[in-house]
MIPAKE-754341 format. One record per residue: x, y, z of N, C-alpha, C, O in turn. Coordinates in steps of 0.02 Angstrom, whole numbers, plus 50000, padded with zeros to 5 digits. Example, Ala and Ser with C-alpha at 12.3 -4.5 7.8 and 13.67 -1.06 7.14 Angstrom:
506604971650390506154977550390506604983550390507124983450423;506424988850354506844994750357506455000250394506705005750402;
***
This chain:
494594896253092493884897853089493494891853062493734888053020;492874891053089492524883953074492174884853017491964890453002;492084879952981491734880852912491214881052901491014880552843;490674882152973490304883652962490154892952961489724895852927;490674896353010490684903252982490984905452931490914911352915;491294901952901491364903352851491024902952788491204906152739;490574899252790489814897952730489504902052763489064904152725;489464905152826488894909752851489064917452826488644921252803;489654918752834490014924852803489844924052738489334927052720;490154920352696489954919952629489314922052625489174927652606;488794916852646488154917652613487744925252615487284927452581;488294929152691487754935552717488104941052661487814946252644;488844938852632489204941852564488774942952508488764948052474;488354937352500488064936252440487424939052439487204942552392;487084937452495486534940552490486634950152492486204953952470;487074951652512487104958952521487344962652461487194968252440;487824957252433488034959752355487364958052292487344961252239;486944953452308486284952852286485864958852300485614961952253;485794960252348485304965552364485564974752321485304979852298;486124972052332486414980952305486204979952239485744982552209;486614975652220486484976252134485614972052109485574967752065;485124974252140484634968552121484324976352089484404981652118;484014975552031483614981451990483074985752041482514983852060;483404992052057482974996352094482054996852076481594997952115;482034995952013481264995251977480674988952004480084988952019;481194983852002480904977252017480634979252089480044979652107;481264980552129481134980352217480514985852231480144985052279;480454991652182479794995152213479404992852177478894994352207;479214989952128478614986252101478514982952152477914983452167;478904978552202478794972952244478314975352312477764973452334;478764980352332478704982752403478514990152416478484991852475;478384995152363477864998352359477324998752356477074996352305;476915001752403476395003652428475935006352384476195011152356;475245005152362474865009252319474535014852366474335019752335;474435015052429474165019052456474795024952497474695029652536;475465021852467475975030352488475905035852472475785037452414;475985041152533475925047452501476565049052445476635053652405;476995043052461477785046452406477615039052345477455033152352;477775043652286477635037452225478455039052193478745044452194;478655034352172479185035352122479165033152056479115027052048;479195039151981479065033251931479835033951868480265038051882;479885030551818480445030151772481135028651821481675030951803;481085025351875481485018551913481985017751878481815012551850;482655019451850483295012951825483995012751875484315017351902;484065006851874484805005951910484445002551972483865000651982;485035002552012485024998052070485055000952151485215006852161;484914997052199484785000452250485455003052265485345006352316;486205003652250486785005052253486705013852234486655018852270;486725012852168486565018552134485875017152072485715012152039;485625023252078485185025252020484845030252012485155035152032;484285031751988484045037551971483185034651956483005028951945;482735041651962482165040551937481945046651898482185051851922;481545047451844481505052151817480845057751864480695063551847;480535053751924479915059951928479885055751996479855049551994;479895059052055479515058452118478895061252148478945067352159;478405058952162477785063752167477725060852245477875055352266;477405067352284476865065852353476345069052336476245074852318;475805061752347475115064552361474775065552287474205067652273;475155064052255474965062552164475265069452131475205071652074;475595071952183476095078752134476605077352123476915074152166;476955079252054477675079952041477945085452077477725091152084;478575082052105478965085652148479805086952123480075092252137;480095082552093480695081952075480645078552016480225074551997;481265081451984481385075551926481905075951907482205081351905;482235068751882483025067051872483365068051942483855071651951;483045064351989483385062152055483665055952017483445051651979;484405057852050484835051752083485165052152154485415056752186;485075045052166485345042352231486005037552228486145033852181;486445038752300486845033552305486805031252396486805034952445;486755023952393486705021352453487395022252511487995021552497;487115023952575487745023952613487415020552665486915021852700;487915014552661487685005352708487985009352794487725007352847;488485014452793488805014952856487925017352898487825015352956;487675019252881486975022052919486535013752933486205013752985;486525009452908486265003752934486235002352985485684999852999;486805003053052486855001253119486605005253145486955005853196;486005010753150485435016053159484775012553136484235014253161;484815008453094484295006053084483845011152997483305012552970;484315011452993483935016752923484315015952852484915017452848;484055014152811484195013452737484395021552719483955025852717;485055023052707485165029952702485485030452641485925026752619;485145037052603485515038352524485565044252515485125047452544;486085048352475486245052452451486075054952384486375053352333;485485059652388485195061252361485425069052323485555073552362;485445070252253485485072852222484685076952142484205073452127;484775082352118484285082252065484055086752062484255091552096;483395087352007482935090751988482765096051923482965092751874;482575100751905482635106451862482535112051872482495113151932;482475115951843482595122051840481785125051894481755130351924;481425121351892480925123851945480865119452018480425120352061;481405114452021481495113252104482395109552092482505106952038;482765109652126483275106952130483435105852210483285110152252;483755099552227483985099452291484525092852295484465087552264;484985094452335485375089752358485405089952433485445095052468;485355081152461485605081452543485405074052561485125070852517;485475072052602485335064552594484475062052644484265063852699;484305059152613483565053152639483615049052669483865044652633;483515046652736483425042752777482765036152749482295038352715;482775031252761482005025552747482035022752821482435018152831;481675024852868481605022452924480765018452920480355017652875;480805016752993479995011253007479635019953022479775024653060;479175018852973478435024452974478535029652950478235034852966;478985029052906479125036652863479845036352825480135031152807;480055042952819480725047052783480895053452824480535058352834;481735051852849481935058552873482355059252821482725055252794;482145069652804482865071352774483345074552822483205075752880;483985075852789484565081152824484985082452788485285079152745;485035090452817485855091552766485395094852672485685095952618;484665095552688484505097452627484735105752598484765110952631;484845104952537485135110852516484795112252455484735106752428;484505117152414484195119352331483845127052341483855131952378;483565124552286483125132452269482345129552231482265123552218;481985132952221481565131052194481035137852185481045142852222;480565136752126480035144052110479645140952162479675135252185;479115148252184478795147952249478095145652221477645143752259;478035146152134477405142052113477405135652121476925132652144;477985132852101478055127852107478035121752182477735116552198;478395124952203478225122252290477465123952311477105119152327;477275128752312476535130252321475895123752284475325122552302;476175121652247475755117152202476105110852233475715106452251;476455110252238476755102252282476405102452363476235097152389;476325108552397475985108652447475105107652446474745106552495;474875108652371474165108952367473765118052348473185120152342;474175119952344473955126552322473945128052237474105133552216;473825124552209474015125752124474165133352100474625135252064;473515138252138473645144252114473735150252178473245151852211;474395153152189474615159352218474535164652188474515164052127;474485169452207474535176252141475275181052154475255187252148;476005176752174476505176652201476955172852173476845166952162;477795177252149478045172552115478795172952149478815177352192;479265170352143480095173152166480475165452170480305161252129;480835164452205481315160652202481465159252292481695163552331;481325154052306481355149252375481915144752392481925138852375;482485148152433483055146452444483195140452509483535144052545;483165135252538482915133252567483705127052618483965121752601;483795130752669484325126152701484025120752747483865123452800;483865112752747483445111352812484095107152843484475103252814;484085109152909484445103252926484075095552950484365090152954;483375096752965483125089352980482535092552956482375098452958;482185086752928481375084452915481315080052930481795076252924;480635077252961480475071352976479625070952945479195075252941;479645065752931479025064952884478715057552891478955051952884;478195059552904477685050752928477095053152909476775058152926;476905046652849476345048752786476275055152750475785058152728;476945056552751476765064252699476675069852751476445075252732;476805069152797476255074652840477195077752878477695074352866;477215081052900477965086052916477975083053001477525086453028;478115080853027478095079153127478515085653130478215090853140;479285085653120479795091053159480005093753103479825091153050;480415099353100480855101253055481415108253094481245111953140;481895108253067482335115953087482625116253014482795111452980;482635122452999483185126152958483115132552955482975136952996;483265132352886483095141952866482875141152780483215137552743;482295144852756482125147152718482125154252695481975158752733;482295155352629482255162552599481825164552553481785161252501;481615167652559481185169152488481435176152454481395181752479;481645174952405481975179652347481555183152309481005180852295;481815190352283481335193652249480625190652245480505187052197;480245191452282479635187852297479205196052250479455201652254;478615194452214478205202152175477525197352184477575191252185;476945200752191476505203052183476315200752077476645203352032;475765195952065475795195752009475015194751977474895191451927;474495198652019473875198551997473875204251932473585204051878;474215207851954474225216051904474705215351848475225212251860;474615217951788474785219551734475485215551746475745210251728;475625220351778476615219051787476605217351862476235219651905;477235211451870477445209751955477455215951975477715220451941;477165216952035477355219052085477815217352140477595213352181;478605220352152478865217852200478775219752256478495225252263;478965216452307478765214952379479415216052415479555220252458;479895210152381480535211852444480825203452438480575199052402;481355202952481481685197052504481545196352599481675200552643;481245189752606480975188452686481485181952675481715178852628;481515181652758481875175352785481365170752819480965173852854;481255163152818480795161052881481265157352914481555153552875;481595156653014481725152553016481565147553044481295149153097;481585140453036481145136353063481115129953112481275124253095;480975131053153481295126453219480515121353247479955121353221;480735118053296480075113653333479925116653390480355118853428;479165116953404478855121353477478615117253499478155114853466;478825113353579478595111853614477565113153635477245118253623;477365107753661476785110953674476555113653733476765110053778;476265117853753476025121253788476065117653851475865111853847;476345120453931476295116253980475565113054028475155115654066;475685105653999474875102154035474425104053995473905106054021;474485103953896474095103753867474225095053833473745092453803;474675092253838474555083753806474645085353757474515080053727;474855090553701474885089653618475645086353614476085084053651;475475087753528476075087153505476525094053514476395099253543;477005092453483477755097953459477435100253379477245096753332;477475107353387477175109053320477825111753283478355111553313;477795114053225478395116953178478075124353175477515126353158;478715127753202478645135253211478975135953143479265131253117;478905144253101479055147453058479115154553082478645158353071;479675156953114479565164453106480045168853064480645168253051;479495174153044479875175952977479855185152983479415189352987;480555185152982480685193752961480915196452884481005192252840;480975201252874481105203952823481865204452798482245203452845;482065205252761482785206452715482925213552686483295218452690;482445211252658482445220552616481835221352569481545216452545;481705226552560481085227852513480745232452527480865235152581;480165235152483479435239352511479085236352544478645240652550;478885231552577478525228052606479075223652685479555219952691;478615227052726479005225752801478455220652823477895223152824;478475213652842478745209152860478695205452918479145201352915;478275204352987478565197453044477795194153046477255195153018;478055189853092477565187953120477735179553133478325178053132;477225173853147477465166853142476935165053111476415168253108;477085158953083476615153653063476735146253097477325144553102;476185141253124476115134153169475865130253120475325132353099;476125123953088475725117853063476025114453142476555114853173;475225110353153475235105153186475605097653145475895097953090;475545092653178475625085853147475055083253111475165079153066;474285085753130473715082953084473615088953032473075090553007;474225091953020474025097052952473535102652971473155105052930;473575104953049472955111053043473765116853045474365115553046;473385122853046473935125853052473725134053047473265136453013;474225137953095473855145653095474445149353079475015147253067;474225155353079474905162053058474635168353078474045169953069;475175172653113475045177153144475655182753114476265182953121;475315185753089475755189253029475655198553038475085200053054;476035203053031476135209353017476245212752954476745209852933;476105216552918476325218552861476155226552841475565228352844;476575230452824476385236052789476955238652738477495236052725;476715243252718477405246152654477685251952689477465256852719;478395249052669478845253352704478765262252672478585262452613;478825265752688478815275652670479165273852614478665270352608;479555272452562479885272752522479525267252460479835265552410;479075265852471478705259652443478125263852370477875269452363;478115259352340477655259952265477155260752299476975257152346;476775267752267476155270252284475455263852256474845264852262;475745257952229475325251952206475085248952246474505247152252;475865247252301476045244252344475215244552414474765240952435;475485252052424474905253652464474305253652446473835251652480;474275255252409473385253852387473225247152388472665245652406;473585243252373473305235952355473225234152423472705231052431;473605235052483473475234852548472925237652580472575233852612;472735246252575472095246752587471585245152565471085245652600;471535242852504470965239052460470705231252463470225228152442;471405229652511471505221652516470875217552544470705211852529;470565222552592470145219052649470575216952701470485211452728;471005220552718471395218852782471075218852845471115214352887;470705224752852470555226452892470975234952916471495236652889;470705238352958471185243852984471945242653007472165237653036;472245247852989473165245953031472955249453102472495253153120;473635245853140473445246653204473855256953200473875260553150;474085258453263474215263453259475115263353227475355268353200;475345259653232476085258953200475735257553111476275256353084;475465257253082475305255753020475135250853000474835250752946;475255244453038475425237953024474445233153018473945232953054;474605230752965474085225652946474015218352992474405213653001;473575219353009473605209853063473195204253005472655203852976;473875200053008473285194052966473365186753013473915184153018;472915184453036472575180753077472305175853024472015177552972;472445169253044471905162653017472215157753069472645157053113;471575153953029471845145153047471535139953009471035142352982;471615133552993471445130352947471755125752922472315125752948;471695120552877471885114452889472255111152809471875108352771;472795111652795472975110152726472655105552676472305100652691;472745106852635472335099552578472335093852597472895094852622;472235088352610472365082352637472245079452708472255073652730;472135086352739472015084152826471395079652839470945077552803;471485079152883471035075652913470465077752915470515083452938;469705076152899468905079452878469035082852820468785088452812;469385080352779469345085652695469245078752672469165077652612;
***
């Protein structure tokens, strides 16, 4: 072998064993963005392994006591890929992060998290809804914060009712969540479908919900209390402003509208 590949090997050695171990803190001071929707802060260790104490999108805390470990075999894809671990007692998740050109894909995500809590990372600070959000994704894809595709399955656990004195429970719903093509010879995008049935509970359950890619997004939803349901249950439904049930009992809730951050807010 000529000596000059061999100083060329070396040097691409060095620089790569440089790069792993170079202080993960330094490199996003460097090459972080002040205008990202993802911030990372309390940075230690190296791009190999490390940890940060708080990740926020969009100026919310989202996680904390993430650690990562790098896996170089994903490089020949073109993507900085890590294995991601963390969080507390009000979001936890493990599954690994993609760093591609114009965003972050996840996969393989797995946790739980309170439904206040996610609700306030989405921009909703206050729900009058509380339970526990079980959440399998197998892909996210994400460019500026904003969701392009996603599939998995979400759960929502003992989900109650918590304007009144005492929770009111509701039930356990499933959403599952795949990508919808757009409409034939309309030119859109692929939107992220949500459709969601029931598990168990006083409160029965379907319907879908659509976010687009510019954050607008609608839901077409059913709901009434099952015959066996808290006489609370129902009242708070006819009192709701629902509107009339159709002749099966069922409540229609209809919107559309555009999340915190979209585009004209």
């Amino acid at each position: 072998m000529k000596a000059r590949t061999l100083i060329l090997i070396g040097l691409l050695v060095f620089l790569w064993t440089l790069l792993l171990t170079a202080p993960a803190a330094t490199l996003y001071a460097w090459f972080a963005s002040p205008t990202a929707p993802v911030h990372f802060y309390g940075v230690e260790g190296s791009v190999d392994q490390g940890k940060m104490q708080t990740l926020g999108i969009n100026g919310r805390p989202l996680l904390q006591n993430l650690r990562w470990s790098f896996q170089p075999w994903w490089l020949p894809l073109l993507r900085a890929s890590f294995h991601v671990d963390g969080g507390n007692q009000e979001l936890n998740l493990k599954g690994r992060a993609d760093l591609v050109f114009g965003g972050i894909n996840l996969a393989g995500i797995r946790g739980d998290g309170s439904i206040k809590a996610l609700a306030a990372v989405a921009g909703f600070p206050f729900v009058p809804m509380d339970g526990l959000a079980r959440f399998d994704i197998d892909g996210l894809k994400l460019r500026g914060g904003i969701p392009q595709s996603a599939s998995g399955i979400v759960e929502l656990r003992s989900l109650a009712f918590t304007l009144g004195k005492n929770p009111l429970p509701l039930g356990d719903f499933k959403g599952t969540i795949s990508n919808q093509p757009p409409a034939a010879g309309s030119g859109g995008d692929d939107s992220i479908k949500v459709a969601i049935e029931t598990l168990s509970g006083p409160l029965d359950a379907s319907g879908e919900i659509h976010l687009q890619a510019n954050r607008s997004y609608d839901y077409d939803v059913l709901i009434k209390a099952k015959p066996n349901a808290d006489p609370q249950l129902v009242n708070i439904l006819q009192a709701g402003g629902l509107g009339q049930p159709d002749t099966r009992g069922y409540y229609h809730l209809r919107n559309r509208g555009n999340l915190p951050g979209a585009p004209g807010q």
